[in-house]
N, C-alpha and C positions, 0 to 999 in steps of 0.2 A: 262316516258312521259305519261300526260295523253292522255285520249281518246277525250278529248275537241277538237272539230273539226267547233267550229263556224266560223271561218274564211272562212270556206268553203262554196260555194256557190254550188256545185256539188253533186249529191246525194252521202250519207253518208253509206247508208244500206238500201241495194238493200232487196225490197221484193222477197218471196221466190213465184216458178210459180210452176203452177199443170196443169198436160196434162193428160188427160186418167186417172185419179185418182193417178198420179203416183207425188211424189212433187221434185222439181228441184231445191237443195239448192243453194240459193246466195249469202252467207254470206262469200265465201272467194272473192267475191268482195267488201268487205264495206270496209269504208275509213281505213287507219294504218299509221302509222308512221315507216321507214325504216332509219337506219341511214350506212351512209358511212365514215369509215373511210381512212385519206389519210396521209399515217405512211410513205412518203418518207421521211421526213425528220423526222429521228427517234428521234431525241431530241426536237421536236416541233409537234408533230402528230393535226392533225385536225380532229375534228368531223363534220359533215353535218347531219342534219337531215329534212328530207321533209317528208309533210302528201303526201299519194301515195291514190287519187283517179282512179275509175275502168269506164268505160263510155256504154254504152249501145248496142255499138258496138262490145263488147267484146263476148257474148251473141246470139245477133241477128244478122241478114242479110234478107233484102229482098231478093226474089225470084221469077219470073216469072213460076216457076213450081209446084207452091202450087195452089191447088183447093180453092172457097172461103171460103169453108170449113174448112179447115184445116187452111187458112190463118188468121181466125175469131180466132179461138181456139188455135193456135200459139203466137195471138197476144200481146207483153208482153206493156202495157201503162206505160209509164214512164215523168216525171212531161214536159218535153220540144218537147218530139216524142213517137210514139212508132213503132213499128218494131215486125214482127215474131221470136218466137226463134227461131236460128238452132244449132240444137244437137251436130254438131261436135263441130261448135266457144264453147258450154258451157262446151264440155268434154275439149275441150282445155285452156278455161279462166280458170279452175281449175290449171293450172301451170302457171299463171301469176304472183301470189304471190311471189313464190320461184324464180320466173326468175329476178321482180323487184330487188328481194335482190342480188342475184348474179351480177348485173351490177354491182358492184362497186367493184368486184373480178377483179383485173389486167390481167386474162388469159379468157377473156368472148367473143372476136372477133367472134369467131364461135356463142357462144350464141348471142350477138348482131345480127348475121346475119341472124340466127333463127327467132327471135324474129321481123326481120326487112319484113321479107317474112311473117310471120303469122299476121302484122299487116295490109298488104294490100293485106290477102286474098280476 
């Protein structure tokens, strides 16, 4: 599959942010292609493939407990909002990738449920 993702109307590849001289890679949020397959019926297997975009909330989170300071310098602008990063959502958007892929593993309930909790952190 290629990387042609015009269909896409949702950012594709996330700029990377710098805090304190330190830079905050975002590239395992840009757009991919995942594919699922579903080998129940083992003489007719099915492929499924979807472009997997990542959204901004992944990232960020507002907060009531950022000085304006920090909240200027946090600030990550993105084409439709923008938002503070916060450091945990981006240590943890880093297992988004691998979690997408795994949905489509028949024993993922638990990760589901995971994933179900950390999306409405």
């Amino acid at each position: 599959m290629s990387n042609n993702f015009n269909t896409v109307k949702e950012v594709k590849q996330w700029r990377n942010f710098t805090y304190k001289s330190q830079v905050y890679d975002l590239s395992h949020l840009n757009a991919h292609w995942v594919e699922y397959l579903d080998d129940r019926d083992k003489n007719n297997p099915i492929s499924y493939n979807f472009i997997v975009t990542y959204g901004l909330h992944c990232f960020t989170k507002e907060s009531n407990e950022l000085t304006d300071e920090e909240l200027q310098l946090l600030m990550y602008n993105a084409p439709k909002e923008s938002r503070p990063l916060n450091f945990e959502r981006y240590n943890l958007s880093k297992l988004l990738p691998d979690i997408i892929k795994l949905l489509g593993e028949k024993n993922n309930i638990s990760l589901s449920c995971w994933l179900w909790e950390f999306c409405n952190c």
